[in-house]
C-alpha positions as CSV (number, residue, x, y, z in Angstrom):
1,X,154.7,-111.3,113.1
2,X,150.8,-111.9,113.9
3,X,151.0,-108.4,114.9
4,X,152.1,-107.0,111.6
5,X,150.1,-109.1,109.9
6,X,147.1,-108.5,111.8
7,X,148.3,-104.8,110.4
8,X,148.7,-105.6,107.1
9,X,145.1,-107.1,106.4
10,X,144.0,-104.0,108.8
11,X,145.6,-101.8,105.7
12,X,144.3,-103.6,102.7
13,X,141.2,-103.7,103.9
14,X,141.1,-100.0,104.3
15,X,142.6,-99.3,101.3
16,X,140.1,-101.6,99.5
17,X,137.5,-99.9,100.9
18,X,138.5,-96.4,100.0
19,X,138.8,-97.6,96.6
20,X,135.4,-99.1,96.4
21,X,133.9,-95.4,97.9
22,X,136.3,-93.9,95.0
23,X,134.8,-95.6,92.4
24,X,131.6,-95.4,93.7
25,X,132.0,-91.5,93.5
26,X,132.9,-91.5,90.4
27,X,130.0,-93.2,89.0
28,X,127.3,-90.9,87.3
29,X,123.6,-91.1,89.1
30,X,121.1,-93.0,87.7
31,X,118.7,-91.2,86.3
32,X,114.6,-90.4,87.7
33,X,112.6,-91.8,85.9
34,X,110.7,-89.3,84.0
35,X,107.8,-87.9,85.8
36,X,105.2,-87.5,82.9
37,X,104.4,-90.3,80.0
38,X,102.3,-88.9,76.9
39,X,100.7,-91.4,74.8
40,X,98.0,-90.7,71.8
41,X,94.7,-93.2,72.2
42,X,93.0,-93.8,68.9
43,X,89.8,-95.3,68.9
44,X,88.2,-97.2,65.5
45,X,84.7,-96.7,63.6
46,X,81.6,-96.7,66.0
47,X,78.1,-97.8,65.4
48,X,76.4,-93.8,65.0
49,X,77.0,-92.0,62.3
50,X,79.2,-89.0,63.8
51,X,81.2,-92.3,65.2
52,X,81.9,-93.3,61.8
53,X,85.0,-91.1,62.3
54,X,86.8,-92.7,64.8
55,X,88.0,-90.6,68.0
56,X,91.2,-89.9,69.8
57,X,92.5,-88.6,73.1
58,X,95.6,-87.5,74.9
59,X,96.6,-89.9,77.4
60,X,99.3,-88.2,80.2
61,X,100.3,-90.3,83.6
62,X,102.0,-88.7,86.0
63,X,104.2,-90.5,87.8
64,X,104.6,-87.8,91.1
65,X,100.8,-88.2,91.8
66,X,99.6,-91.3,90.3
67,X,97.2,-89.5,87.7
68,X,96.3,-91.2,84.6
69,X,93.8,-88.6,82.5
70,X,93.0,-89.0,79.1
71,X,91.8,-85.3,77.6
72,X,89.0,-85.6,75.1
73,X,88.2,-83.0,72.7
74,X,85.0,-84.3,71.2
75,X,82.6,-84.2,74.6
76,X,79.0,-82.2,73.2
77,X,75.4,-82.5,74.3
78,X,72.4,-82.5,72.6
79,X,70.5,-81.3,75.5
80,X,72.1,-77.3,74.7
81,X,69.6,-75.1,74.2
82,X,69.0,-74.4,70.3
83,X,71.6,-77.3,69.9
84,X,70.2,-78.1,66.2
85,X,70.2,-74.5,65.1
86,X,73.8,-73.8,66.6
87,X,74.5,-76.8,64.2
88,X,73.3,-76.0,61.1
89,X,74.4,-72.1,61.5
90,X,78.3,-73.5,62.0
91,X,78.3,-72.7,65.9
92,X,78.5,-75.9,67.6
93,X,80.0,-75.7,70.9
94,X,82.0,-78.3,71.9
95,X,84.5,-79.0,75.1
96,X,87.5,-80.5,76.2
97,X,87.5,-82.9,79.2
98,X,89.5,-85.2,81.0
99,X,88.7,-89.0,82.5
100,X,90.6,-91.4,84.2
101,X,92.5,-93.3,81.2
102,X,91.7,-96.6,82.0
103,X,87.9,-95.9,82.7
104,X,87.8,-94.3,78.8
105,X,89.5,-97.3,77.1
106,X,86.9,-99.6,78.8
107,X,83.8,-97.7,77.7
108,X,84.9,-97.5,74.2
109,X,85.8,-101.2,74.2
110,X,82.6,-101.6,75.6
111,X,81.4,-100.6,72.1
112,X,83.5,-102.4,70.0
113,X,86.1,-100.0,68.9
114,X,89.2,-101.1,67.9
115,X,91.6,-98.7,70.7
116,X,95.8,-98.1,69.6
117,X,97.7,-96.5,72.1
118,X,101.0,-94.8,70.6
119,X,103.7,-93.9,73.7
120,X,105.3,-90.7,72.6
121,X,109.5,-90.0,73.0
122,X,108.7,-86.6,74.7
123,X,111.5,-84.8,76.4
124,X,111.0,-84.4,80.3
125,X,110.5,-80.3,78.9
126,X,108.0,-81.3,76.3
127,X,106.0,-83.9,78.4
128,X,105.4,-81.0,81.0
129,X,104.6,-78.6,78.9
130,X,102.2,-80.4,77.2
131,X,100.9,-81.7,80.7
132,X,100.5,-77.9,81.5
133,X,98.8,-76.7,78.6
134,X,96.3,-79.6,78.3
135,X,95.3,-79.1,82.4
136,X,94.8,-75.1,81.6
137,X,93.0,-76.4,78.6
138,X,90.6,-78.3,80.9
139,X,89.7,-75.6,83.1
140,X,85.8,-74.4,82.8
141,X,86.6,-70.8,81.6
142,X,89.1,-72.4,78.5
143,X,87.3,-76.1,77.5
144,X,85.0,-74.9,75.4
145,X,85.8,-74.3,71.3
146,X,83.8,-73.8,68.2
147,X,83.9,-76.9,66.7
148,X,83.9,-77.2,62.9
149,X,84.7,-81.5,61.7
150,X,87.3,-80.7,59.0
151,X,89.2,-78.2,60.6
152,X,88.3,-78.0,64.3
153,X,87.4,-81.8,65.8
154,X,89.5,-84.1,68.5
155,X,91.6,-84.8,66.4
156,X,93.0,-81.7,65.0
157,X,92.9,-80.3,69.0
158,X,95.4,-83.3,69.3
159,X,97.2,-82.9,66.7
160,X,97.6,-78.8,67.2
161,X,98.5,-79.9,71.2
162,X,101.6,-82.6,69.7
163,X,102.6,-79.6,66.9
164,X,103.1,-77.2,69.6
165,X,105.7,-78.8,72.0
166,X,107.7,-80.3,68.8
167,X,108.2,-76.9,68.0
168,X,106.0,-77.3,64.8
169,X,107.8,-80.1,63.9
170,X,104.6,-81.6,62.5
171,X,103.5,-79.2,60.9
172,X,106.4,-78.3,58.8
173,X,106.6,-82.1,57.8
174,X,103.2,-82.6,56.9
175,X,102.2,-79.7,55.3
176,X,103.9,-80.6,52.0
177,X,102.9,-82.4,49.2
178,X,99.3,-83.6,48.6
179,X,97.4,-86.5,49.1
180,X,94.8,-88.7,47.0
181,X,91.7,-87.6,49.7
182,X,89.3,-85.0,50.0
183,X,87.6,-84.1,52.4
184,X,84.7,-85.5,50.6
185,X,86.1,-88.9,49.7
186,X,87.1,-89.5,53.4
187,X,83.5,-88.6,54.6
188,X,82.0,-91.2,52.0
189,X,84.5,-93.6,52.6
190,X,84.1,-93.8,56.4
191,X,79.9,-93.2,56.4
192,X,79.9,-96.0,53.8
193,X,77.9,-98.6,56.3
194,X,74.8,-95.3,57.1
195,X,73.9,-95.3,53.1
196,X,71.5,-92.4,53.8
197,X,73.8,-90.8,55.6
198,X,76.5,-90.9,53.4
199,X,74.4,-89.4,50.4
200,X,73.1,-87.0,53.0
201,X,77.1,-85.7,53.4
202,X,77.9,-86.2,49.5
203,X,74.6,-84.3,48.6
204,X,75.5,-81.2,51.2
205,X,79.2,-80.8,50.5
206,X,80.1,-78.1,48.0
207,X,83.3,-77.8,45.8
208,X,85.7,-76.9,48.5
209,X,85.3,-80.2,49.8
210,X,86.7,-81.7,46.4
211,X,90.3,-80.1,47.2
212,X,93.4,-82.2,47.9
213,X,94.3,-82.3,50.9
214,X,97.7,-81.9,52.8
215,X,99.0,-84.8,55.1
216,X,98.4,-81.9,57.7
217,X,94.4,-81.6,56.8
218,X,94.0,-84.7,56.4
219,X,94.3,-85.6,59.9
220,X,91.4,-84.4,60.9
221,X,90.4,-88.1,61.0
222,X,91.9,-89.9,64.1
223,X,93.0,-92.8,61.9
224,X,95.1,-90.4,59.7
225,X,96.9,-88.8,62.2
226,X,97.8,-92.4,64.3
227,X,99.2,-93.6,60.9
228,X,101.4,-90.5,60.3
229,X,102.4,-90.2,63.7
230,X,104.7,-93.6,62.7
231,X,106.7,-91.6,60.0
232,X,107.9,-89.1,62.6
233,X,111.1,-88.8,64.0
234,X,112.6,-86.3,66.6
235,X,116.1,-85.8,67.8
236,X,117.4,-88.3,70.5
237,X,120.0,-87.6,73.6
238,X,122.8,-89.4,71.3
239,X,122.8,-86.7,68.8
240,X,120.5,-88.7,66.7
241,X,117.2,-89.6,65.6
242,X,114.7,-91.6,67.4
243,X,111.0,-92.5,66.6
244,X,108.6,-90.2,67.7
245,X,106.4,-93.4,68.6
246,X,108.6,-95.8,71.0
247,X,106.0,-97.9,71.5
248,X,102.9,-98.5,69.5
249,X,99.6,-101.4,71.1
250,X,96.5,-102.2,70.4
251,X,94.8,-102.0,73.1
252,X,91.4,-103.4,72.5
253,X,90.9,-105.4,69.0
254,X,87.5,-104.8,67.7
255,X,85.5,-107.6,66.2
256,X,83.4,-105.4,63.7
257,X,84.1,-104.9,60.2
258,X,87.8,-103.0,59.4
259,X,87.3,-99.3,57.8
260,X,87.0,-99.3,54.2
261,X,90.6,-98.4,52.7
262,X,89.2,-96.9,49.8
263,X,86.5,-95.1,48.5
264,X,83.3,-97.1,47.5
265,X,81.0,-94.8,46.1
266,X,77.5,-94.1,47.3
267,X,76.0,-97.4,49.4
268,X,72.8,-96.6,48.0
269,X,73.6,-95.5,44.8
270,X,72.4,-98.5,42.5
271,X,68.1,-96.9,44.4
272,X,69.3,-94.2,41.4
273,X,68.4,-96.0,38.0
274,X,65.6,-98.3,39.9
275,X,63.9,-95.0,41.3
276,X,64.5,-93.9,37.6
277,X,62.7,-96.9,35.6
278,X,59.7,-97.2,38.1
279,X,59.4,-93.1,36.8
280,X,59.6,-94.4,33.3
281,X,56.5,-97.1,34.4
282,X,54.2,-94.5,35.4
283,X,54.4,-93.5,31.5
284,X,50.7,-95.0,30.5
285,X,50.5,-97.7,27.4
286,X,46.9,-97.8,26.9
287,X,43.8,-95.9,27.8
288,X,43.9,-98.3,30.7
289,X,47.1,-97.8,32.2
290,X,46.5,-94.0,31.9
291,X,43.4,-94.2,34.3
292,X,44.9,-97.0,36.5
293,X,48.5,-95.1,37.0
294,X,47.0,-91.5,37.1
295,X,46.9,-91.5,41.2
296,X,50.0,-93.1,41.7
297,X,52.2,-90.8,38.8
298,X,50.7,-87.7,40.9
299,X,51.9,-88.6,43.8
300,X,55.1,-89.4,42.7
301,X,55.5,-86.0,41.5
302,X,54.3,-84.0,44.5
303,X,56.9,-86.4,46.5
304,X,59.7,-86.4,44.2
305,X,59.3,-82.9,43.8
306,X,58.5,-81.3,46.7
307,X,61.5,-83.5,48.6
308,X,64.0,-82.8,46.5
309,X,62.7,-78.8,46.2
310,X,63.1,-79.0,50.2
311,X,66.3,-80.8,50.7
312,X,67.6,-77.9,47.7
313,X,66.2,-75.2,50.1
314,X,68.2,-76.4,52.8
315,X,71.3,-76.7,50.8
316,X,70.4,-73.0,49.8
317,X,69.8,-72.0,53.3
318,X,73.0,-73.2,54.4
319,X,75.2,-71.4,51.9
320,X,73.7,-67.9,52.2
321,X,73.1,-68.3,56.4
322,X,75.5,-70.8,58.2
323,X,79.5,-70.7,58.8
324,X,79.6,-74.1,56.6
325,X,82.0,-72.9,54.5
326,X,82.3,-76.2,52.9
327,X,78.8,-76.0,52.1
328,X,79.0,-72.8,50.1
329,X,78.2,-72.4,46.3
330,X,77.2,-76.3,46.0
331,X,76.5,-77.4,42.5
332,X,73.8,-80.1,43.6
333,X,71.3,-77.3,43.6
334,X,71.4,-78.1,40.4
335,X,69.6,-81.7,40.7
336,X,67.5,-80.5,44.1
337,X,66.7,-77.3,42.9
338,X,64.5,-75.2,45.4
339,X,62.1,-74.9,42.5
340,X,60.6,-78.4,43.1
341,X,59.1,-77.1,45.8
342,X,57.2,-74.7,43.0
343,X,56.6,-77.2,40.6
344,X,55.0,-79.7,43.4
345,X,51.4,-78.6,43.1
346,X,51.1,-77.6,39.5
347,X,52.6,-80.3,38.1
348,X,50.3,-82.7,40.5
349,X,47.4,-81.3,38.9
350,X,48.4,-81.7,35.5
351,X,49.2,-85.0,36.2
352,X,45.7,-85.6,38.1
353,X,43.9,-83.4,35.2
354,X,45.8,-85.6,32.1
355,X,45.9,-81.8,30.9
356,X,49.1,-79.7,30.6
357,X,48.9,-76.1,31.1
358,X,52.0,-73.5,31.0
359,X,53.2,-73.0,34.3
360,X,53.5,-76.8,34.9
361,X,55.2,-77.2,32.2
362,X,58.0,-74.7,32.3
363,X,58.4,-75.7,35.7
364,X,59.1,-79.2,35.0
365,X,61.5,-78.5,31.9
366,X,63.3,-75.8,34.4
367,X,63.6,-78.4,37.0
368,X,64.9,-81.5,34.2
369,X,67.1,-78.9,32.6
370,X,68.9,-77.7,35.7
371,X,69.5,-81.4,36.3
372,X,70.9,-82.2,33.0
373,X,73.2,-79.0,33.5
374,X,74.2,-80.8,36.9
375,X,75.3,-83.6,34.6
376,X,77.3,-81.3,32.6
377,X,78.7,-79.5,35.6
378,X,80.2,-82.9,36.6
379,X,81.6,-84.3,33.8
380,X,83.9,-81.1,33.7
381,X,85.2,-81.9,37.0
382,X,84.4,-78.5,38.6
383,X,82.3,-80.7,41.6
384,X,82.5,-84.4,41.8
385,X,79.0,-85.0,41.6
386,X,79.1,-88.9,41.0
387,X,77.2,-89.9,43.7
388,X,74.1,-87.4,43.6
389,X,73.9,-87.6,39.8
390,X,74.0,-91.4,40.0
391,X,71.2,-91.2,42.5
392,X,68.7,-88.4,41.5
393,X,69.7,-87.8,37.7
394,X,67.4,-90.9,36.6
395,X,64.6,-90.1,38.7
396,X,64.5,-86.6,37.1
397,X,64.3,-87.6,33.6
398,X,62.0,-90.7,34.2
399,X,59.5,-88.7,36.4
400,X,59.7,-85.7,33.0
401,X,59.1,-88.2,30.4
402,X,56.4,-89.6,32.4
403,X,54.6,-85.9,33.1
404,X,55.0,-85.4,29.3
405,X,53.3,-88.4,28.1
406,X,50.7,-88.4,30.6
407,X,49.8,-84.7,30.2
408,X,49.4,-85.0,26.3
């Protein structure tokens, strides 16, 4: 009896463990872990004024070697030979470059900029592709790109990188419908704390920079493209949808002003009608004030002139010579005409002499007419012109009247 027993619990044993290795069998393998994570860094406004525009990177750990490498799309130097004339001509040269990912968040934290890392739901596929493409990228004889900052920056490069392995998912999305920006009214918008740089920009752009843009286009600002990365969605392993964004952090919270949502108008806009009513005060009221504001209406005019005149021959100069396209045919040459620089000297003297003569004269009324034309030019919409009329229209009529009066 204890000998069959004995057998018995000999047999179920066995048989239980049989079973146990059966079902074992039968269960599917867990799945690796996938050996590449993507993620899209996004980093807020800086203090300079090309920082104004926020900055992203591509973020890719690796889980075989233990690599975490953020790519970065905006590295430049100002120490390149002829770097301000490749500038202004449209041939910057900019580079792609990778740094440990952890080392790049702390540097821009370091300078107070707000940091959002987006994880991405890449397939294994698309993750190594990507991870392929960005290292080739990277390599001395590929990292370097003609960089142009509407159509060509880090964030477009990031963008372009994401649209490729999605199969051009995002570019078939985004590429419809229009949106309330320009590329103008996002420059003024984000430059809105460097007031002189922000007119600078407004001044410079030309009509093609007044154009609606795309969802597409318009994430050329790193901002942009983090907030429309949220509406994506791609297929999922059910069958499905999934978020394209699984999981979306700040990273670093900066403690400096937010962006401005909207557009403001020009920071320094309200210098317009004061710079125009101290023009108006030169105007002499007596024999006294003629003599006592003589000096001081002359040099107004060789400044005032002879700035605007230069700042009109730059505009000019980057039009007919540079790639710029968005500088081309720019209606502010109306209100900094080249001319200024012409009618600097002669209408200095006239002002100095208290006597008009011809060329003076025609000069100025060119120069005030072309600005009133500027006027009219902007109320029909074909540039917005807000800003620069705002800010040099007043100056150019008060500084006219005031030559007129004290030349007669």
């Amino acid at each position: 009896m204890r000998r069959a027993l004995a057998a018995a619990c000999l047999w179920a044993a066995a048989s239980a463990t049989a079973a146990s290795a059966t079902a074992a069998s039968a269960q599917p393998a867990a799945a690796a872990p996938p050996r590449y994570t993507v993620s899209v860094l996004t980093f807020g406004q800086g203090n300079v004024v090309y920082e104004r525009f926020g900055h992203n990177a591509l973020r890719i750990r690796d889980a075989l070697t233990g690599s975490d490498l953020a790519y970065n799309w905006g590295m430049f130097d100002f120490a390149q030979p002829n770097f301000l004339g490749r500038f202004l001509s449209g041939d910057t040269q900019y580079w792609v470059q990778a740094f440990p990912a952890p080392w790049l968040i702390d540097h821009y934290a370091g300078e107070d900029r707000e940091t959002v890392e987006q994880v991405l739901a890449l397939t294994p596929e698309q993750a190594a592709a990507l991870a392929r493409a960005v290292e080739r990228n990277a390599l001395d004889e590929f990292k370097y790109y003609r960089y142009e900052y509407f159509r060509d920056n880090c964030s477009t490069r990031v963008r372009d990188a994401l649209d490729t392995v999605l199969g051009g998912a995002l570019r078939t999305q985004f590429s419809v419908g229009r949106t309330p920006w320009t590329y103008r009214s996002e420059s003024v918008r984000l430059t809105a704390a460097d007031g002189l740089a922000q007119a600078g920009i407004d001044l410079a752009l030309g009509p093609r920079a007044d154009e609606a843009l795309t969802p597409w286009d318009a994430m050329f600002i790193p901002m942009r493209l983090r907030d429309y990365l949220r509406q994506v969605t791609v297929p999922s392993a059910s069958g499905g949808t999934t978020p394209l964004v699984v999981s979306d952090s700040v990273l670093y919270r900066a403690r400096r002003p937010a962006e401005l949502a909207e557009r403001r108008g020009l920071s320094i806009g309200a210098w317009g009608p004061i710079l125009g009513a101290w023009m108006v005060l030169l105007i002499p009221l007596s024999a006294a004030s003629r003599s006592r504001l003589r000096v001081p209406a002359a040099v107004m005019a060789a400044l005032w002139y002879g700035g605007t005149g230069l700042i009109g021959l730059v505009l000019l100069g980057m039009w007919l010579g540079s790639a710029h396209e968005f500088w081309y045919a720019n209606l502010n040459l109306l209100l900094v005409s080249p001319l200024g620089l012409v009618a600097a000297w002669p209408a200095t003297r006239a002002i100095l002499r208290g006597r008009a003569d011809r060329l003076s004269t025609v000069l100025v009324g060119v120069v005030a007419t072309l600005a009133l034309l500027g006027l009219a030019v902007g109320l029909l919409g074909v540039q917005v012109m807000g800003g620069p009329l705002l800010l040099l229209l007043p100056a150019h009529l008060g500084l006219a009247l005031a030559y007129w009066r004290r030349t007669r």
